[in-house]
C-alpha positions in Angstrom: -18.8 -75.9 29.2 -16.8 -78.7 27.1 -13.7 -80.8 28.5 -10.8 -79.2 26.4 -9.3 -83.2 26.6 -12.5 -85.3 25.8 -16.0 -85.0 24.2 -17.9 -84.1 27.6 -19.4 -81.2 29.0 -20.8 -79.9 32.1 -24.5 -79.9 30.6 -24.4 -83.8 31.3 -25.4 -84.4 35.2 -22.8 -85.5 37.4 -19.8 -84.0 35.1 -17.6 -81.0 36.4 -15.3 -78.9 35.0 -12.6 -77.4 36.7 -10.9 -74.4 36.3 -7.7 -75.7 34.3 -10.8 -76.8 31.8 -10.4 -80.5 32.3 -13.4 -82.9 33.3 -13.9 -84.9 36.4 -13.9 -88.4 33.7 -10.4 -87.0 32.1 -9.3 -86.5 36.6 -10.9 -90.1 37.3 -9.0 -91.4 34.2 -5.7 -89.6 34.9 -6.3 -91.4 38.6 -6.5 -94.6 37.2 -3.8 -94.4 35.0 -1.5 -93.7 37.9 -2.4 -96.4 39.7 -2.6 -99.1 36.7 1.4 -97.9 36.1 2.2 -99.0 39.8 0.9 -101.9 39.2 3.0 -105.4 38.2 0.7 -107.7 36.7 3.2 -110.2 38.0 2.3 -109.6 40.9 -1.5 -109.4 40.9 -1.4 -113.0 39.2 0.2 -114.7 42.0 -2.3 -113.1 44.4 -4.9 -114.5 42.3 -3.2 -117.8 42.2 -2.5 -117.9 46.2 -5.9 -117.0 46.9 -7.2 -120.1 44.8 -4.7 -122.6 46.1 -7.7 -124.1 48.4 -10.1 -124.1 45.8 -10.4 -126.1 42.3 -10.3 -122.5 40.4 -8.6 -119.4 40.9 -10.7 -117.3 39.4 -14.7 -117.0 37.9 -15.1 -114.8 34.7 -18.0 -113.8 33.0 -18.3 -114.3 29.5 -20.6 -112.8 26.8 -19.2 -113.6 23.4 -17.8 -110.2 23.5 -14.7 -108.6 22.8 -13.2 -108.2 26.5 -14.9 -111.2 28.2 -12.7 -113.3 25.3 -9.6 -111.6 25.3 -9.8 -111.9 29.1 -10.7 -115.5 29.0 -7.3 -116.1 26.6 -5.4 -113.9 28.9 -6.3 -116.0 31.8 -6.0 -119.4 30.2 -3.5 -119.0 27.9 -1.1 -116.4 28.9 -1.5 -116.7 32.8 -2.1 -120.4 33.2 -4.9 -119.8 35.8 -7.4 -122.4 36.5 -10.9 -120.6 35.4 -14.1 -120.9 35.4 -16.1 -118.8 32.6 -19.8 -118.2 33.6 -22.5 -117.2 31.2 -25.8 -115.5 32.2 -28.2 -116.1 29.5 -31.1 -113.7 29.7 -33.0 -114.9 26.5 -31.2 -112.0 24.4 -28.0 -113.9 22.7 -27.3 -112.8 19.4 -25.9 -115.3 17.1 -22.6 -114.1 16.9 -22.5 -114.3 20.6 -23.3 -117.7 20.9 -20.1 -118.8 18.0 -18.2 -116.3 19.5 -18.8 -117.9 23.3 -18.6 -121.8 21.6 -15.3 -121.5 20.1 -13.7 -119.2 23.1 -14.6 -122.5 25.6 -13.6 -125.1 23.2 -10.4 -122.6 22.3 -9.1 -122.6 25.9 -10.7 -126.0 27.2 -12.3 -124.1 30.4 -15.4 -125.1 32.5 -18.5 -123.0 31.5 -22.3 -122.8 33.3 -24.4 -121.1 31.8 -27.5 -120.0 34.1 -30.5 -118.9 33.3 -33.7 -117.2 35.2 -37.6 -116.5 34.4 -36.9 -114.8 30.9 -41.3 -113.6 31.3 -40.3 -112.4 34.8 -37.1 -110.6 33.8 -39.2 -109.0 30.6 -42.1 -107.8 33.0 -39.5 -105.9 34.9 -37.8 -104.5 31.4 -40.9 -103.1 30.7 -41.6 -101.9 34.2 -38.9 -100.0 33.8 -39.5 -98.1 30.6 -42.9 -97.4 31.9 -41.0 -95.8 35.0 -39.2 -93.3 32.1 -36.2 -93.8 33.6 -33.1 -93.9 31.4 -31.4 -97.1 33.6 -33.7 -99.5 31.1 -31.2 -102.2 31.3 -30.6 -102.6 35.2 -32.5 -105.6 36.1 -30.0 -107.6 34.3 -27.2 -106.4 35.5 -28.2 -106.8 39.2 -29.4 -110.6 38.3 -25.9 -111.1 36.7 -24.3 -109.8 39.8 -25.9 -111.9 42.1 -25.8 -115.3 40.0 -22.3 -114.5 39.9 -21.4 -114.2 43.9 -23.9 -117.3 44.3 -21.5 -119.3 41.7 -18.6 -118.2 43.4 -19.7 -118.7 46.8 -20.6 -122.7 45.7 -17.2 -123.0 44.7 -15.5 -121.5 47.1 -13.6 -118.9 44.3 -12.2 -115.7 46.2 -11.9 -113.7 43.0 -13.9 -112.1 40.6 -12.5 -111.2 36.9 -14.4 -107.9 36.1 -13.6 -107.1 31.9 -14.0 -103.2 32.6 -11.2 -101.3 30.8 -11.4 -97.2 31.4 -9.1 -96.8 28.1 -12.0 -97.8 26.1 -14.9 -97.5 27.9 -14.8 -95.1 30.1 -17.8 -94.5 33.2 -21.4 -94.0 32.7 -22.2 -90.2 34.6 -24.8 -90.7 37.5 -27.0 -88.4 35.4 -27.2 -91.2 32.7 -27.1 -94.5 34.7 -27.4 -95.2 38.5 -28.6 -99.3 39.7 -28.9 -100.9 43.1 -31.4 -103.5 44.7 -33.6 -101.0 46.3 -34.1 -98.8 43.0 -35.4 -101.8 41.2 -37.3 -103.7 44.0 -38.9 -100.1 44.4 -39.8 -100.4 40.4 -41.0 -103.4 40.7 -43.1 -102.8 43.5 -45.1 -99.9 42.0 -45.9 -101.6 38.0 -46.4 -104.7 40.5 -44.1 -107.4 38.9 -43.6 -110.0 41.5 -39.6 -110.3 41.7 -39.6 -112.8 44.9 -37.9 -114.9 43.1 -35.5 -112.9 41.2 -32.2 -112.4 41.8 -31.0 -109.5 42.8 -27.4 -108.4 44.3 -28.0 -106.0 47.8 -26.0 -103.6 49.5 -25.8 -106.1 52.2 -25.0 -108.8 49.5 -21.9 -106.4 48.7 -20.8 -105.8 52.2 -20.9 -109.3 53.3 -19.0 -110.1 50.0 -16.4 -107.9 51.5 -16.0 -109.1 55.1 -16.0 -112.8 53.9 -12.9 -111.8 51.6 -14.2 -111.8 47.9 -12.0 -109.7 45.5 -13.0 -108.2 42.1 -10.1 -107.0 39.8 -10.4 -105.3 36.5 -7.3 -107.3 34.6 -7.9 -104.9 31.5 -6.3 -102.2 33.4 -3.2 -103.6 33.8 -2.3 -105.2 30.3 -0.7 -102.4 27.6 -2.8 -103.8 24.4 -4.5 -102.7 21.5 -8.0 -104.0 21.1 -8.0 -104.2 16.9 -4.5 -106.1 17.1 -6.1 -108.4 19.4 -9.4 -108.8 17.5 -7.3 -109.5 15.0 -5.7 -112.3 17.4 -8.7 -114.1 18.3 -9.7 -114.0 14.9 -7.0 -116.1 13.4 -6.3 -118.6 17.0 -10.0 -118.8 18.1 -11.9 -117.8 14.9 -13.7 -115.2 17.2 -15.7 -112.5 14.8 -16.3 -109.1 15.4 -19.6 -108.2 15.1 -18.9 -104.6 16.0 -19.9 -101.9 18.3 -19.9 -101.7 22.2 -22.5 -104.5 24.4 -24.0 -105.5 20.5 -23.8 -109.3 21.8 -27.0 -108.6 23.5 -30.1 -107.5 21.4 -31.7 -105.5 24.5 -28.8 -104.5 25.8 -28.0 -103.1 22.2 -31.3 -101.5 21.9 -31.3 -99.7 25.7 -28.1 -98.2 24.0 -28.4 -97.8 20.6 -31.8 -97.4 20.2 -33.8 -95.9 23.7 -31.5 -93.9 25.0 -30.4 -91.7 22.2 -33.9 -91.4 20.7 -36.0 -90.7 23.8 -33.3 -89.3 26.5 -31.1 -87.7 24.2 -28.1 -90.0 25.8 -25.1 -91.0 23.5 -23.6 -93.2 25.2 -20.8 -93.2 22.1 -19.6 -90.1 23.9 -18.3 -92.1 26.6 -16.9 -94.5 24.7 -14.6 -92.1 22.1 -14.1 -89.7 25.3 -12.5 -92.9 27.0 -10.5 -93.6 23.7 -9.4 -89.9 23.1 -8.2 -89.5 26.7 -6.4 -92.4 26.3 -4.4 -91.3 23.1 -5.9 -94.2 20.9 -7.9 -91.8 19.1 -7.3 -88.3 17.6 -10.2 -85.5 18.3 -11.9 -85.4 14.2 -12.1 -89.1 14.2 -14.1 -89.1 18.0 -16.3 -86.6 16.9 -16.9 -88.4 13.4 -17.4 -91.8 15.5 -20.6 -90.7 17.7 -22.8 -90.5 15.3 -25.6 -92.6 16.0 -26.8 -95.1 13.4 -30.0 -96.7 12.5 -30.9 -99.5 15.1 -31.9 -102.8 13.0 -35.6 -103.2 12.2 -35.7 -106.5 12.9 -34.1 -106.5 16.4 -36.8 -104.1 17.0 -39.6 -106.3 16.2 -38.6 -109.0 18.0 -38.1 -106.6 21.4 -41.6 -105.6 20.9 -43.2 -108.6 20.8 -41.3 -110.0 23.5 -42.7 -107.0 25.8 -45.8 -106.8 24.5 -45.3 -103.2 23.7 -44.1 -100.6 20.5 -41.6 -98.5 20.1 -44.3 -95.6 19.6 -46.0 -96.2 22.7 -42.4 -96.8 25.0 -41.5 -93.3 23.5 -45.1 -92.0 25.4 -44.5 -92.9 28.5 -43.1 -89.6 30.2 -39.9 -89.4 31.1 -39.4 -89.1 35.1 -36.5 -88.4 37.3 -35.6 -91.7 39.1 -35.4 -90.4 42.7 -39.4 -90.5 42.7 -38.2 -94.3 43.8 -36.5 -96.0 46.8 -32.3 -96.5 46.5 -29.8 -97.0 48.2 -28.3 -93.9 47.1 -28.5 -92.5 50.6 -27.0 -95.4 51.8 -24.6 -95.3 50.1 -23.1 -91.7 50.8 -24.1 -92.7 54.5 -21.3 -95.6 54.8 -19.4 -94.0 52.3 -16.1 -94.7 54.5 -17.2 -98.7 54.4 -17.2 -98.6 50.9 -13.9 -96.8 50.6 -12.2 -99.4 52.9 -14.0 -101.7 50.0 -12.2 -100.2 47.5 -8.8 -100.9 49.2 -9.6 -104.2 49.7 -10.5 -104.8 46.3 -14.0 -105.3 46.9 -16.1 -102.2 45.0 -14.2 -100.3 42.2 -12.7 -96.7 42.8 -15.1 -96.4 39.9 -18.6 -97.4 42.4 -16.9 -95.3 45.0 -16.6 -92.0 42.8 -20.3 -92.3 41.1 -22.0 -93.6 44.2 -20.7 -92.0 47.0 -19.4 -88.9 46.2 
């Protein structure tokens, strides 16, 4: 049965419909949207800014060369005066564009950047571990690093907040059906293609709890600034020269490829759905042009290449491996429906998103 608001259906696990013939993503939205509105952004800036008085920054952000890591970055700098620090987790993958794009942001708004790095053979073992497991969460292990370089960063400098770029109004929530990560899930991966992580990062539930007691706070600023993403391309353009390279997570190459590429072609996942749901719900876009939008396009040759040689492995034999259900492996999962009210406090403390707390717990 199809959403009579957005472009998802029931067929995808861990999407409902209910009777009034609106899906659990358009309820979740609705939700957020409700909450955003009671929301003074006035307000949630000078909680940022008390929480930093102690500290030389108020506030870490990650950037990627991307669309909302930048506009975030000017918001912060520019329009809220906050003292920031932009990190950058470089997993060996930066496109070009990512790189100018990342360049003239920092040198646009005069902010402190690291940039960290890890075992870029390590983190590629585990990539491929994963699409030998035939799982469709191919791009996890870099996520989970990110996560935990990040709290580590924070934790040296003593930074109480977190700048998360989500924005539901664009991009919407991955179903659990389609994506699910934790610590467990991939130290379990790892484990059984026997890629030695010991020295990888990876964020814990226990890392996320503690993160919570000591005080940490992650807000999603995108949800409470009105703004239209091509205006504000358009912005960075001219007072940055920021280019758009189009696309959603294209300033990656593998992240790109688990999306564009893997995931549509061997799982059948178009993740585009999620993206012009998001934008349809939201009223940006009308239904024809949605449904013209998700077609999926060619993914570039060349990209290609240079994933397979960095693995070690084709695109003909990653489409061999069998596809598996991802529960054949240790998680958290459990966990976290077990101290599901923990989390929930989290959520009110500002520590997981109502997002986590929906998908994971639930």
């Amino acid at each position: 049965m199809k959403c009579k608001r957005c472009l998802l259906s029931d067929e995808i696990s861990g999407i409902t419909i209910s009777d009034s013939g609106q899906c659990s993503f358009c309820d979740l939205h609705d939700k957020l949207e409700l909450e955003s509105s009671k929301t003074n952004i006035k307000d949630v800036i000078k909680d940022i800014k008390k929480r930093g008085k102690k500290s030389k920054y108020d506030c870490i952000v990650g950037i990627s060369g991307g669309f909302d890591s930048s506009f975030l970055l000017h918001l912060l700098v520019k329009e809220y005066n906050l003292r920031t620090l932009a990190l950058h987790f470089d997993n060996g993958w930066n496109g070009k564009e990512a790189e100018e794009n990342m360049k003239v942001m920092i040198n646009g708004t005069g902010v402190d950047l690291i940039r960290c790095s890890i075992n870029n053979n390590q983190l590629n073992k585990l990539n491929l571990a994963f699409l030998k497991a035939g799982v469709s969460d191919a791009d996890i292990p870099n996520d989970m690093a990110m996560s935990k370089i990040f709290l580590d960063i924070a934790e040296k400098f003593k930074i109480k907040t977190f700048i998360n770029g989500h924005n539901y109004r664009y991009e919407g929530s991955s179903p659990l059906g389609w994506s699910y990560m934790d610590a467990k899930y991939i130290q379990s991966v790892a484990e059984y293609y026997n890629v030695d992580i010991s020295s990888f990062p990876i964020l814990t539930f226990w890392d996320q709890l503690k993160s919570m007691i000591k005080g940490y706070k992650s807000i999603r600023l995108l949800y409470y600034v009105s703004h239209n993403k091509e205006v504000m391309k358009k912005m960075l353009t001219e007072k940055y020269r920021w280019k758009d390279y189009g696309g959603n997570h294209c300033e990656n190459i593998y992240t790109e490829f688990v999306g564009s590429c893997l995931l549509p072609l061997k799982f059948n996942i178009n993740k585009k759905l999620i993206y012009k749901s998001a934008e349809l719900r939201s009223g940006i876009i009308e239904r024809d042009e949605a449904e013209k939008a998700i077609t999926i396009s060619q993914f570039d040759l060349k990209k290609l290449r240079t994933i397979e040689k960095a693995l070690g492995v084709s695109m003909n034999e990653i489409m061999t491996y069998p596809i598996t259900d991802r529960k054949r492996f240790k998680s958290y999962h459990d966990d976290f429906k077990k101290w599901k009210f923990l989390i929930f406090i989290g959520t009110k403390l500002g520590a997981f998103p109502i997002t986590f707390y929906k998908k994971y717990c639930k």
